[in-house]
ZATI-767133 format. One record per residue (C-alpha): residue number from 1; residue in one letter; x, z, y. Coordinates in nm, 2 decimals. Layout:
N
seq=NUM&type=A&east=X&up=Z&north=Y .
...
This chain:
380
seq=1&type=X&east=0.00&up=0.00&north=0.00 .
seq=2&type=X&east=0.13&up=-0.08&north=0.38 .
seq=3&type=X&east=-0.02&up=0.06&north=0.70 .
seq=4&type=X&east=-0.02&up=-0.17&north=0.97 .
seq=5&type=X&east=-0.02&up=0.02&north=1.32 .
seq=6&type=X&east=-0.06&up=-0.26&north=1.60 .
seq=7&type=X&east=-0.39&up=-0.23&north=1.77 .
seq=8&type=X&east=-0.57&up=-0.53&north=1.70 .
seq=9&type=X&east=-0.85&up=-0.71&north=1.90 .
seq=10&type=X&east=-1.15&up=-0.82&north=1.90 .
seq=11&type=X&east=-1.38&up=-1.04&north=2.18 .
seq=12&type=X&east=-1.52&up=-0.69&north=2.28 .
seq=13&type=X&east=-1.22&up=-0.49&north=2.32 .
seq=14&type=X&east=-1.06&up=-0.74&north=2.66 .
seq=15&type=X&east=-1.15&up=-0.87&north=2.95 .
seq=16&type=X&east=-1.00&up=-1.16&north=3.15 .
seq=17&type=X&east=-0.81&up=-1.07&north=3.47 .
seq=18&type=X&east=-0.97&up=-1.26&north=3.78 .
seq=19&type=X&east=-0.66&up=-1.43&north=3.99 .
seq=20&type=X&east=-0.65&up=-1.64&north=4.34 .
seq=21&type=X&east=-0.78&up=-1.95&north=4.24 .
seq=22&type=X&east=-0.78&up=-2.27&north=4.43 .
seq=23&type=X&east=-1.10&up=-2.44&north=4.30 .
seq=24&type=X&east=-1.41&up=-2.41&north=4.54 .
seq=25&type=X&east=-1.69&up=-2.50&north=4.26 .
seq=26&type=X&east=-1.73&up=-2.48&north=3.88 .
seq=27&type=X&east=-1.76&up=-2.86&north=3.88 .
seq=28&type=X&east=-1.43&up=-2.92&north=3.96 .
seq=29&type=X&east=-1.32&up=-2.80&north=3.62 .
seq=30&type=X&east=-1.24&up=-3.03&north=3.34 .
seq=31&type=X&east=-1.33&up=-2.92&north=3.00 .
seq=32&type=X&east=-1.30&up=-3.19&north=2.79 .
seq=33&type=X&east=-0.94&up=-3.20&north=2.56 .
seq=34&type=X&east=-0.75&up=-3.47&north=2.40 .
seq=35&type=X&east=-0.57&up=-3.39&north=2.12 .
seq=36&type=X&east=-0.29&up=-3.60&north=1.87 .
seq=37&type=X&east=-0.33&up=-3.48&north=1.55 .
seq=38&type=X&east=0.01&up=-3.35&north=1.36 .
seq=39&type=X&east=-0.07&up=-3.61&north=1.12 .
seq=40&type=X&east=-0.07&up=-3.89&north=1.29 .
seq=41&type=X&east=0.03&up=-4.26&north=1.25 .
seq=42&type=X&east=-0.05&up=-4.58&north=1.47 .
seq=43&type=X&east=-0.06&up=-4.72&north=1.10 .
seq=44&type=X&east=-0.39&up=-4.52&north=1.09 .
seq=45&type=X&east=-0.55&up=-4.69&north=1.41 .
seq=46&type=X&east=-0.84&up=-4.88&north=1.33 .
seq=47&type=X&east=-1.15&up=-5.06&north=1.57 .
seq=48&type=X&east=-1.39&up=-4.73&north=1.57 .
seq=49&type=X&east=-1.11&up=-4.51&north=1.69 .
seq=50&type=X&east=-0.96&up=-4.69&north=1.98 .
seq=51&type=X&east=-0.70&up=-4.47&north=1.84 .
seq=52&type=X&east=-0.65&up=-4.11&north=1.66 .
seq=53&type=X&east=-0.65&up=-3.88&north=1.95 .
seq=54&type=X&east=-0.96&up=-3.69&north=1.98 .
seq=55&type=X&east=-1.17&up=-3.62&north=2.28 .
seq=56&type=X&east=-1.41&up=-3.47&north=2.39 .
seq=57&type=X&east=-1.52&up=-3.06&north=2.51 .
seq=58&type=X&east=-1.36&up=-2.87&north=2.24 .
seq=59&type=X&east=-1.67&up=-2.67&north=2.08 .
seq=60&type=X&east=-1.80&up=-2.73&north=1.74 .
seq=61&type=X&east=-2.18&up=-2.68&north=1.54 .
seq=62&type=X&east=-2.08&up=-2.47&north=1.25 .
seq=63&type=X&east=-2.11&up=-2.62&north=0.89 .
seq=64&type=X&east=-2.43&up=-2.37&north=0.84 .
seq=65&type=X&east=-2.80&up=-2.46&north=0.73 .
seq=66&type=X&east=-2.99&up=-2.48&north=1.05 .
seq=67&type=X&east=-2.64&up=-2.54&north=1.29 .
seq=68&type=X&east=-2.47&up=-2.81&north=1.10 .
seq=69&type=X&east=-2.72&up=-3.10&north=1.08 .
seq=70&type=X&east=-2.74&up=-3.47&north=1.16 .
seq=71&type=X&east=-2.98&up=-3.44&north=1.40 .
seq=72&type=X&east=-2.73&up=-3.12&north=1.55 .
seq=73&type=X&east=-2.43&up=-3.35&north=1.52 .
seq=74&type=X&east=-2.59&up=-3.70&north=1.72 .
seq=75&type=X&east=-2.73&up=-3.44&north=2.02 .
seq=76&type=X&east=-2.39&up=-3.24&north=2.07 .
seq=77&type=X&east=-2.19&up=-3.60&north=2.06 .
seq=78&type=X&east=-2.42&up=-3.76&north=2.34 .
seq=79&type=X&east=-2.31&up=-3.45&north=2.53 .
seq=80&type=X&east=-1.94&up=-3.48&north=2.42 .
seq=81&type=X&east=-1.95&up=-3.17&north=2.18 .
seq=82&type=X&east=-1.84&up=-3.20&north=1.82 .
seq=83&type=X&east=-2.06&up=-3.08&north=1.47 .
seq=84&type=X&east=-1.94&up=-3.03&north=1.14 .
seq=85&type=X&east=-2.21&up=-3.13&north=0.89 .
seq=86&type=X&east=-2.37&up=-2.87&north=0.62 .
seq=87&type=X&east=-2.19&up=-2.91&north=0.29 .
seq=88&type=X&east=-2.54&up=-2.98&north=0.07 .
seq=89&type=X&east=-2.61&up=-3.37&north=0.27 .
seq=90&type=X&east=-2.63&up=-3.57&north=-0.02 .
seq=91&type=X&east=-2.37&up=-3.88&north=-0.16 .
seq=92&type=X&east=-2.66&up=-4.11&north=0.00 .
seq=93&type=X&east=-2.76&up=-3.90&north=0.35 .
seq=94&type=X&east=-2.42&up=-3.92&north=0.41 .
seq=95&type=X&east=-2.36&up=-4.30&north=0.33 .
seq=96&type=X&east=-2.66&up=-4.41&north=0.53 .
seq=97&type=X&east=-2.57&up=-4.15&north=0.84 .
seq=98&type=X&east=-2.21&up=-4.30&north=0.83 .
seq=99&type=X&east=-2.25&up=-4.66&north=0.76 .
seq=100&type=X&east=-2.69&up=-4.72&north=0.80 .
seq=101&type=X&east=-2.88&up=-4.90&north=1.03 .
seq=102&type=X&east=-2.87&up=-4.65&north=1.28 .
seq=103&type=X&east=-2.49&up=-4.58&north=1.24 .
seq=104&type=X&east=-2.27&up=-4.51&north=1.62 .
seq=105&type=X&east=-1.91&up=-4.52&north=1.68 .
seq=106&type=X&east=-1.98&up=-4.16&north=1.82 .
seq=107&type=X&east=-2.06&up=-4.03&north=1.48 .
seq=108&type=X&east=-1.72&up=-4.13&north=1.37 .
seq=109&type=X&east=-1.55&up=-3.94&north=1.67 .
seq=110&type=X&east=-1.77&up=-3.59&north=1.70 .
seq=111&type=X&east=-1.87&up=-3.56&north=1.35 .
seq=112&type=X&east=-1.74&up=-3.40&north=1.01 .
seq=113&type=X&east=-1.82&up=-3.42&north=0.67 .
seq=114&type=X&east=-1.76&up=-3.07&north=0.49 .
seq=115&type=X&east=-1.69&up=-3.01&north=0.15 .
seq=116&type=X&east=-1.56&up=-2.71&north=-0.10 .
seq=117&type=X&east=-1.25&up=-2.70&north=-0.29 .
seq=118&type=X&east=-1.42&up=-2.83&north=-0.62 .
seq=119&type=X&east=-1.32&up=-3.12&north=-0.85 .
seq=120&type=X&east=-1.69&up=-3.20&north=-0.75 .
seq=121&type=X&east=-1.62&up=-3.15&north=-0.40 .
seq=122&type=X&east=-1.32&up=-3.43&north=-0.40 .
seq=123&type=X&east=-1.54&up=-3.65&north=-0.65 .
seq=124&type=X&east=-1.79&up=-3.63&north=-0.37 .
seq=125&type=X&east=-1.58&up=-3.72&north=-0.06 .
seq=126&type=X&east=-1.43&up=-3.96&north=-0.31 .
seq=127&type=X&east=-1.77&up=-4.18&north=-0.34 .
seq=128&type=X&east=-1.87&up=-4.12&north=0.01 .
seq=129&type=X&east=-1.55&up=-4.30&north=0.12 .
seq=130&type=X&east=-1.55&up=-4.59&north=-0.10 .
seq=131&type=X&east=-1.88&up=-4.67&north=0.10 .
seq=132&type=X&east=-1.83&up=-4.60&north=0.44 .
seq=133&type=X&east=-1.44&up=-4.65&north=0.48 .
seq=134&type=X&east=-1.31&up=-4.57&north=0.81 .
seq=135&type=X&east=-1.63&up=-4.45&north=1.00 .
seq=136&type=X&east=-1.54&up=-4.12&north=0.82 .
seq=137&type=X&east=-1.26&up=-3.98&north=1.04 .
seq=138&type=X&east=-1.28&up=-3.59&north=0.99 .
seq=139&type=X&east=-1.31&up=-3.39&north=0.70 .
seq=140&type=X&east=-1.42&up=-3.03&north=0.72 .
seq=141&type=X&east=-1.24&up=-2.84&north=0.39 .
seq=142&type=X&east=-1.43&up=-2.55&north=0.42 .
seq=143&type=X&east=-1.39&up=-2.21&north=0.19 .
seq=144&type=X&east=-1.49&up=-1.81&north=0.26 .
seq=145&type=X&east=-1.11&up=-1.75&north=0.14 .
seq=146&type=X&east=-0.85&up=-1.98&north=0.21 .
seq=147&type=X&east=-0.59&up=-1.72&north=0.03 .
seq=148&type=X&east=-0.57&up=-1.89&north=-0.30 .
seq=149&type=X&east=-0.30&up=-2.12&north=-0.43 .
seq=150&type=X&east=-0.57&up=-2.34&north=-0.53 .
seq=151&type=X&east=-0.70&up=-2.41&north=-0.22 .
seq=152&type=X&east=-0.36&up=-2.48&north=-0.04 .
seq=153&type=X&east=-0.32&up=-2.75&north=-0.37 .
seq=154&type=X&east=-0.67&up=-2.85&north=-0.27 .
seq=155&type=X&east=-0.59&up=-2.96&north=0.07 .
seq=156&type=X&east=-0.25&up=-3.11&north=-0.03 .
seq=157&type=X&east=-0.42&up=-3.36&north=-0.26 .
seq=158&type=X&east=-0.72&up=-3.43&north=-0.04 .
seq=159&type=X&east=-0.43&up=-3.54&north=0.20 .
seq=160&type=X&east=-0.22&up=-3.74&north=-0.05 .
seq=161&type=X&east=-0.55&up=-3.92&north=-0.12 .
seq=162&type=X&east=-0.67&up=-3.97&north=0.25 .
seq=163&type=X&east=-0.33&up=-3.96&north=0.47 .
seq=164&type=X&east=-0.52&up=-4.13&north=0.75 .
seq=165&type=X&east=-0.79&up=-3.88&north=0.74 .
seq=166&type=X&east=-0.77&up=-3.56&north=1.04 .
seq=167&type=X&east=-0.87&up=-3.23&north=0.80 .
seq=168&type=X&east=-0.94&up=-2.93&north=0.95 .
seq=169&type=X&east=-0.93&up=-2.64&north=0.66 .
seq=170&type=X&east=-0.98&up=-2.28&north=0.64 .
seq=171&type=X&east=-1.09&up=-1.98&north=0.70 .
seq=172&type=X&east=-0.77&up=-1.76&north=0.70 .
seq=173&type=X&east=-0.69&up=-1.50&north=0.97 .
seq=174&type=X&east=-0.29&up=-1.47&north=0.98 .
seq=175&type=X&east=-0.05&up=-1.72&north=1.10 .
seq=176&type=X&east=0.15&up=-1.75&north=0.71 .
seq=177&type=X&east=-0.09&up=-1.88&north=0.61 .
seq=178&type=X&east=-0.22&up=-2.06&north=0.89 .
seq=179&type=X&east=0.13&up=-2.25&north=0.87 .
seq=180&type=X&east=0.03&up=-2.26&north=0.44 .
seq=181&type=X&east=-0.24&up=-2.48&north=0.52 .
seq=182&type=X&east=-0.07&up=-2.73&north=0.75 .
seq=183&type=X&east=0.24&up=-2.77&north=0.57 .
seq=184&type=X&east=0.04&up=-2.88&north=0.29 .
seq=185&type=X&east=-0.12&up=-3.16&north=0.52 .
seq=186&type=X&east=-0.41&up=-2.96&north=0.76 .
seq=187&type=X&east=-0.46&up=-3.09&north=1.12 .
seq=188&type=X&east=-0.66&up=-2.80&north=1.22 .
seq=189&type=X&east=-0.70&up=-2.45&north=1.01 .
seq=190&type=X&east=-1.01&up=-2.28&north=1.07 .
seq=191&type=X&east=-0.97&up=-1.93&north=1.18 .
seq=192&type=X&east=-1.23&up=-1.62&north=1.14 .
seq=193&type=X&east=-1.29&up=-1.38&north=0.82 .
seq=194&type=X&east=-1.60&up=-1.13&north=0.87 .
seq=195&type=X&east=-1.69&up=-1.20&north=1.25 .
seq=196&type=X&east=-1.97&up=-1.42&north=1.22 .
seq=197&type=X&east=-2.30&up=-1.26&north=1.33 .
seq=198&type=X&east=-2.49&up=-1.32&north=1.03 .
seq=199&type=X&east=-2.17&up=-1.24&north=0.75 .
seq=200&type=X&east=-2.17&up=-0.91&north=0.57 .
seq=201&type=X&east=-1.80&up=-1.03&north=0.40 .
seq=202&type=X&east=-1.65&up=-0.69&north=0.60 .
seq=203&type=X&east=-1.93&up=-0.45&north=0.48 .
seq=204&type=X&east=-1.96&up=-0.63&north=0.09 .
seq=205&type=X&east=-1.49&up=-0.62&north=0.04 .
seq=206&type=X&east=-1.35&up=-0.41&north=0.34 .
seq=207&type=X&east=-1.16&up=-0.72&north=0.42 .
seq=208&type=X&east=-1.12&up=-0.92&north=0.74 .
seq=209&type=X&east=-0.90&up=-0.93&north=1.08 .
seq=210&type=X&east=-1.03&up=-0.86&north=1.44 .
seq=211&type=X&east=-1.13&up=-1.20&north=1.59 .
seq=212&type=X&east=-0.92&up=-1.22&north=1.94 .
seq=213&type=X&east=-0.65&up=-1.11&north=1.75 .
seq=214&type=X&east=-0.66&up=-1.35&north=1.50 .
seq=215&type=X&east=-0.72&up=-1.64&north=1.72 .
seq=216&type=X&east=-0.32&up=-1.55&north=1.93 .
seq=217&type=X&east=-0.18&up=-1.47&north=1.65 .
seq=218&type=X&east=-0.26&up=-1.83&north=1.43 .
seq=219&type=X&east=-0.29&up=-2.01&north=1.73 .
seq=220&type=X&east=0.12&up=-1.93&north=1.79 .
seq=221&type=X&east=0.19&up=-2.03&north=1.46 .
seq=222&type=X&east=-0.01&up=-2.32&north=1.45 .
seq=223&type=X&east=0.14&up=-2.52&north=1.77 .
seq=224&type=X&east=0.46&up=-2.39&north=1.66 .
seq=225&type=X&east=0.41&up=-2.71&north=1.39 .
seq=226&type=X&east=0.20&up=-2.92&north=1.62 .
seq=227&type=X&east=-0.07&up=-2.84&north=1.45 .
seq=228&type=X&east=-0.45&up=-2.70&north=1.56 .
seq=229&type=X&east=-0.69&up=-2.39&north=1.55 .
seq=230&type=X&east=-1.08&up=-2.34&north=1.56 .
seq=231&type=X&east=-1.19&up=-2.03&north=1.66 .
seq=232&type=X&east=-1.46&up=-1.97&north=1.39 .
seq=233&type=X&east=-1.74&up=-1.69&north=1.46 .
seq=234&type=X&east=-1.79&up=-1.41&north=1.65 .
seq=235&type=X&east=-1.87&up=-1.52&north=1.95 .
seq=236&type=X&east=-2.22&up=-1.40&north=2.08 .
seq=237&type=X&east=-2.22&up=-1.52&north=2.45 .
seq=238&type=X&east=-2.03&up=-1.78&north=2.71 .
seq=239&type=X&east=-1.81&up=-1.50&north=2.77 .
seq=240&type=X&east=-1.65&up=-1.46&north=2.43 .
seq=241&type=X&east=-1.64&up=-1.85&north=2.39 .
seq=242&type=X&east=-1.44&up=-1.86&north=2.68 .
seq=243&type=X&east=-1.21&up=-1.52&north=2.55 .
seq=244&type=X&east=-1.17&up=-1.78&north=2.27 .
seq=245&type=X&east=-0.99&up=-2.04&north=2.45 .
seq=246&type=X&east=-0.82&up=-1.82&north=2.63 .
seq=247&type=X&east=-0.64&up=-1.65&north=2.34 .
seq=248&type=X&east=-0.52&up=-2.00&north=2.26 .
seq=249&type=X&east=-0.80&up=-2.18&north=2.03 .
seq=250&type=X&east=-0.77&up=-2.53&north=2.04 .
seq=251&type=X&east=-1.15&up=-2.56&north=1.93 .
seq=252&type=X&east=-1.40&up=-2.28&north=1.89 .
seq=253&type=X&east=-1.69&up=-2.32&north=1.63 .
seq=254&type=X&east=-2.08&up=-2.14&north=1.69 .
seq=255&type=X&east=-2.32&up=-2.06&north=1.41 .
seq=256&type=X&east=-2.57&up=-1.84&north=1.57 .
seq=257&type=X&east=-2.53&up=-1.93&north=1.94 .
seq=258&type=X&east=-2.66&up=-2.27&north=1.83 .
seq=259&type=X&east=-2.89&up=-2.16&north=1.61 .
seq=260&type=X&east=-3.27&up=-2.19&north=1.67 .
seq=261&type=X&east=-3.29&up=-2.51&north=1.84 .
seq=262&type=X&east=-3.48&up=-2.81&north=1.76 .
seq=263&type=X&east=-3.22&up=-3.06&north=1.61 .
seq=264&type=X&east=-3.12&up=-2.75&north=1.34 .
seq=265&type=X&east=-3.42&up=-2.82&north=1.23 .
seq=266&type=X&east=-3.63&up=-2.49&north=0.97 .
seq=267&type=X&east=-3.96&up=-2.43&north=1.00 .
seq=268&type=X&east=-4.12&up=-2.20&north=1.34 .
seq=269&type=X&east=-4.21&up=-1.91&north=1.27 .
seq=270&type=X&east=-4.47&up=-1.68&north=1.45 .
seq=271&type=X&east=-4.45&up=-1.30&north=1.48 .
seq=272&type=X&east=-4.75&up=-1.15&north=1.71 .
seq=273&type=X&east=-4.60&up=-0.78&north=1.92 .
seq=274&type=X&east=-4.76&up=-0.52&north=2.08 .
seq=275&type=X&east=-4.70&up=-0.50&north=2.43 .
seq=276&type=X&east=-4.81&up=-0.16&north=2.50 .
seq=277&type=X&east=-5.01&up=-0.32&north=2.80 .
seq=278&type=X&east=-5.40&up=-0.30&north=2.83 .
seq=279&type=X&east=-5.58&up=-0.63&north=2.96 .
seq=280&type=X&east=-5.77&up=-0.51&north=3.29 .
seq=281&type=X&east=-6.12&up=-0.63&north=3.19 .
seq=282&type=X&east=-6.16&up=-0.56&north=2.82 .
seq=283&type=X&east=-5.90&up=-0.26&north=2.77 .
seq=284&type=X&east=-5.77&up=-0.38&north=2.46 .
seq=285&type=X&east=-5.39&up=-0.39&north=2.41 .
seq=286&type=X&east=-5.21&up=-0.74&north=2.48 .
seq=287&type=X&east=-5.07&up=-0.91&north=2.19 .
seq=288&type=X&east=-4.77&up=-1.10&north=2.25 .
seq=289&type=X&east=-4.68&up=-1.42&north=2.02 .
seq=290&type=X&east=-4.35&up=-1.54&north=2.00 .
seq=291&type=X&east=-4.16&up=-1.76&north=1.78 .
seq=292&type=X&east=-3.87&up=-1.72&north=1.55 .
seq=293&type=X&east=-3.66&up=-1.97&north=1.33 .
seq=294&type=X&east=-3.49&up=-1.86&north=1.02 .
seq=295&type=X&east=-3.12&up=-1.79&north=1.01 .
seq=296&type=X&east=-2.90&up=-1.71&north=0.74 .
seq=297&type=X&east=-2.50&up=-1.71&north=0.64 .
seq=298&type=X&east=-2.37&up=-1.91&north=0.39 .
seq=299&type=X&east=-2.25&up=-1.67&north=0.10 .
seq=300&type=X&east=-2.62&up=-1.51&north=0.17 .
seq=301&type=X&east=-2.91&up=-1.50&north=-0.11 .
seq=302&type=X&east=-3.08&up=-1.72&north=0.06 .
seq=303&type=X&east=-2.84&up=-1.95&north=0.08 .
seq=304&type=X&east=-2.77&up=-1.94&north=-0.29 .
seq=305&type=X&east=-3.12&up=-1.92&north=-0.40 .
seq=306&type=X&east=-3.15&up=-2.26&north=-0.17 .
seq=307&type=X&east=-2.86&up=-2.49&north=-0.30 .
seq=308&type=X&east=-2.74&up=-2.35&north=-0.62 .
seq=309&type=X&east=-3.02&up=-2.19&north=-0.81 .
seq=310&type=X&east=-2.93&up=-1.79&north=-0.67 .
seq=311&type=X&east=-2.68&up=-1.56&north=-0.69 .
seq=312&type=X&east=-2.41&up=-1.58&north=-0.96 .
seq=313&type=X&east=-2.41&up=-1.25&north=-1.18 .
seq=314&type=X&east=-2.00&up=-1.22&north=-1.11 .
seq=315&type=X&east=-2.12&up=-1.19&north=-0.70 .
seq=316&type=X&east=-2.27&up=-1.07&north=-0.43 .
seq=317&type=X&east=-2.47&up=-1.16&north=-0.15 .
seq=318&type=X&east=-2.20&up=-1.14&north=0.17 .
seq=319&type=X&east=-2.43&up=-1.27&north=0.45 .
seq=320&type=X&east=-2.78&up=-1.16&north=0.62 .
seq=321&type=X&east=-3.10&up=-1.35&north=0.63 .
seq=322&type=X&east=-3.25&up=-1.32&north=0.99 .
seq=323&type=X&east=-3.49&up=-1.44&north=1.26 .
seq=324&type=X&east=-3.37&up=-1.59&north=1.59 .
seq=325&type=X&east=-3.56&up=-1.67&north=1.87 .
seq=326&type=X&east=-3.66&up=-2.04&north=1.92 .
seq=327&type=X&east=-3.44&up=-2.16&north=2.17 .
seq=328&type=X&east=-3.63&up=-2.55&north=2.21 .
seq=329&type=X&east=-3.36&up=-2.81&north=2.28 .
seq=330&type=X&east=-2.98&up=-2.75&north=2.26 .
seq=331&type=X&east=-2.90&up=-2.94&north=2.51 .
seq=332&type=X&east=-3.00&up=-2.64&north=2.72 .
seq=333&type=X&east=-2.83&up=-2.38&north=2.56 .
seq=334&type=X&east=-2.52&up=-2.62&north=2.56 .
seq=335&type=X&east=-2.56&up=-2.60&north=2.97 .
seq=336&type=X&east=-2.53&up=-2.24&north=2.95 .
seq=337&type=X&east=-2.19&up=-2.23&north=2.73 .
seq=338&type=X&east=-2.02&up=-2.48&north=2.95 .
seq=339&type=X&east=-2.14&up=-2.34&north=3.28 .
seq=340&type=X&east=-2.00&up=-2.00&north=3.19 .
seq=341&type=X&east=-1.70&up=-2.15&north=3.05 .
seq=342&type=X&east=-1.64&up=-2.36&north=3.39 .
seq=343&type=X&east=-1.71&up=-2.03&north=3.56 .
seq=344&type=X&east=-1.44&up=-1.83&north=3.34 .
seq=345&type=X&east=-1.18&up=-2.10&north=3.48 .
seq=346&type=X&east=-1.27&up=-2.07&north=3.83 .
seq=347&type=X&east=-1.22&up=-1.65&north=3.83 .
seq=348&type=X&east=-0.91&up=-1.75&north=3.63 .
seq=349&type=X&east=-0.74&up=-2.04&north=3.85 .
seq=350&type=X&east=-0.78&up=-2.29&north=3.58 .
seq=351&type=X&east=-0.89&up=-2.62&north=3.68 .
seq=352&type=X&east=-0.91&up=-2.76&north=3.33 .
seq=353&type=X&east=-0.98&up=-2.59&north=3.00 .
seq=354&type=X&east=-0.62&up=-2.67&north=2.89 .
seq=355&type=X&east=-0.44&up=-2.42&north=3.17 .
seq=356&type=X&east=-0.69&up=-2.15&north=3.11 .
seq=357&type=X&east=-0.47&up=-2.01&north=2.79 .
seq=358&type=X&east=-0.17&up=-2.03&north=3.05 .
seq=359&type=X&east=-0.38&up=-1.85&north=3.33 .
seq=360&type=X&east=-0.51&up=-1.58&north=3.13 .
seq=361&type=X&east=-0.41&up=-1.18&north=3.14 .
seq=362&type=X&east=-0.62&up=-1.02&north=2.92 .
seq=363&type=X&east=-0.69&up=-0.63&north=3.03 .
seq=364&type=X&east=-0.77&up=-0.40&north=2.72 .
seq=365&type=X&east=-1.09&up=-0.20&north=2.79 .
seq=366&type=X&east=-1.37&up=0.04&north=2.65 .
seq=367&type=X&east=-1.66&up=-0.13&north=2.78 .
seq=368&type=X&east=-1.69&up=-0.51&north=2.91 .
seq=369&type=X&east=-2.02&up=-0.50&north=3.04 .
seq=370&type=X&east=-2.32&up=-0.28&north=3.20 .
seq=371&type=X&east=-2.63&up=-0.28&north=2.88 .
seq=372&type=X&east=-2.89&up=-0.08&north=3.05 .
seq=373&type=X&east=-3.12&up=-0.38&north=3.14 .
seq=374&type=X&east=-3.03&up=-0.56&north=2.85 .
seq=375&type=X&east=-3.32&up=-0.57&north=2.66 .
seq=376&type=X&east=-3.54&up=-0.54&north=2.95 .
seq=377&type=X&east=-3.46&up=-0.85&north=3.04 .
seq=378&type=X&east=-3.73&up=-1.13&north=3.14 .
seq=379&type=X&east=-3.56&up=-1.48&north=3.10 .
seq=380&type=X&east=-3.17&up=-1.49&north=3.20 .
């Protein structure tokens, strides 16, 4: 057994020091990124790339029922955002969303195709390849624990098979491993264990790694080999997507932020509350309607009962099953992320997204915000 005593950090342990700035308006910042990809080759180039640099504001749908859908990926690339798709789209979905009738060139540069670390995961991608060719671009290896030899050997084949291929992989939380994953042929290694809002992988195994923390520490060793990070869960408001980027993500991924909305698709749900108020004519109590939409991790019963008949007798469940509000369209909610993200740059002199890692002092504290109105709130 080893004790490590560093104090580690999460989104709600910091805030981010406000500095003279020379930016009048939040619309003078620049969010959008352009990355080249460690594994680059002008060999690679091809007519539905212009080339192999990506583009585009840095923040991606999570791979998640309800986040991660087709419908999720087209809205979020109209707006320049990026979507990696739900593992359980079909050999055929995927075909006809890559290569159908209704197929655009910005599918091929803001969306992902996900897949486990199976030999029916690489059978899979195998077969979707072979019919859509080079309007497949990114690949989204996705695993709870990217620990295991096997995955590492996963990756290295998937990019012996696919060299032209960018492959983001993950989750791990520590930068040996973080450099693991991209020596064996990773673009971008997906970083978060535990944080997500609707994981119980801390409560079910004790095991995880405070999110801020995480984020500096891989992100170091990451560009120390040209490669990339996504920041991957935890963040609960514009604030903590913005703490995200400034501890050096290179992308930062949202499950429950975007979850809700119209193009995630799930039934609405309607849940009547008592208002404690009395209508003035009749003197009954108000009843208040509002609507939910399911939401539920990944490792969760539900999620296993779903797409793989329920839970294995060998496991448990390690996510929640919950209702969120229905938010409408995403678009809006997308508004809100990149105006508070703009707004963080401006308090911290950055005029794009880029500088705001090299702008950023981070001031350890007890309490980031005042919660007395909180859940009094009307609107926002």
């Amino acid at each position: 057994m080893r004790l490590e005593t560093d104090i580690k950090l999460d989104y709600k342990d910091v805030l981010i020091r406000p500095k003279r700035s020379t930016l009048g308006s939040r619309k003078e910042v620049d969010l959008f990124r352009k990355f080249a990809f460690r594994n680059y080759s002008p060999e690679f180039e091809h007519e539905n790339w212009e080339d192999h640099h990506y583009e585009g504001i840095p923040i991606i749908a999570a791979n998640m029922d309800g986040v991660g859908t087709f419908e999720m990926g087209d809205k979020l690339g109209s707006l320049g955002l990026f979507t990696c798709l739900i593992k359980t789209y079909s050999i055929e979905e995927l075909v006809d969303y890559f290569s159908g009738e209704d197929f655009t060139v910005t599918r091929t540069k803001h969306v992902a195709m996900s897949i486990g670390s199976s030999a029916a995961d690489l059978e899979k991608l195998c077969a979707v390849y072979d019919k859509v060719q080079y309007n497949l671009k990114y690949l989204c290896i996705d695993v709870a624990n990217g620990y295991s030899e096997h995955f590492a050997e996963h990756v290295r084949e998937v990019r012996y098979l696919f060299p032209h291929i960018v492959i983001i992989a993950g989750n791990v939380v520590t930068g040996e491993m973080t450099e693991e994953l991209i020596l064996a042929g990773a673009d971008i290694v997906k970083v978060g264990i535990g944080p997500g809002s609707v994981c119980t992988t801390r409560l079910q195994t004790g095991v995880g790694y405070p999110q801020l923390s995480a984020v500096i520490e891989c992100a170091d060793a990451a560009h120390g080999l040209g490669g990339h990070i996504i920041a991957d869960g935890g963040c609960t408001c514009p604030g903590d997507v913005a703490k995200a980027f400034a501890g050096g993500a290179d992308f930062v991924m949202l499950g429950g932020m975007l979850a809700g909305h119209n193009e995630g698709g799930g039934e609405i749900i309607n849940r009547a509350f008592k208002t404690s108020e009395i209508h003035y004519e009749t003197g009954e109590e108000i009843v208040e309607t509002k609507k939910f939409v399911q939401f539920y991790g990944m490792s969760s019963k539900s999620a296993n009962e779903k797409h793989f008949g329920g839970l294995k007798d060998y496991r448990s469940s390690e996510g929640r099953t919950v209702l969120v509000p229905y938010k409408g369209s995403v678009a809006d909610t997308v508004q809100e992320i990149l105006g508070g993200v703009r707004s963080t740059c401006t308090y911290a002199g950055a005029k794009t997204l880029k500088q705001l890692s090299k702008c950023t002092t981070f001031v350890r504290c007890t309490q980031t915000h005042n919660a007395v109105y909180e859940k009094s709130t009307i609107g926002k």
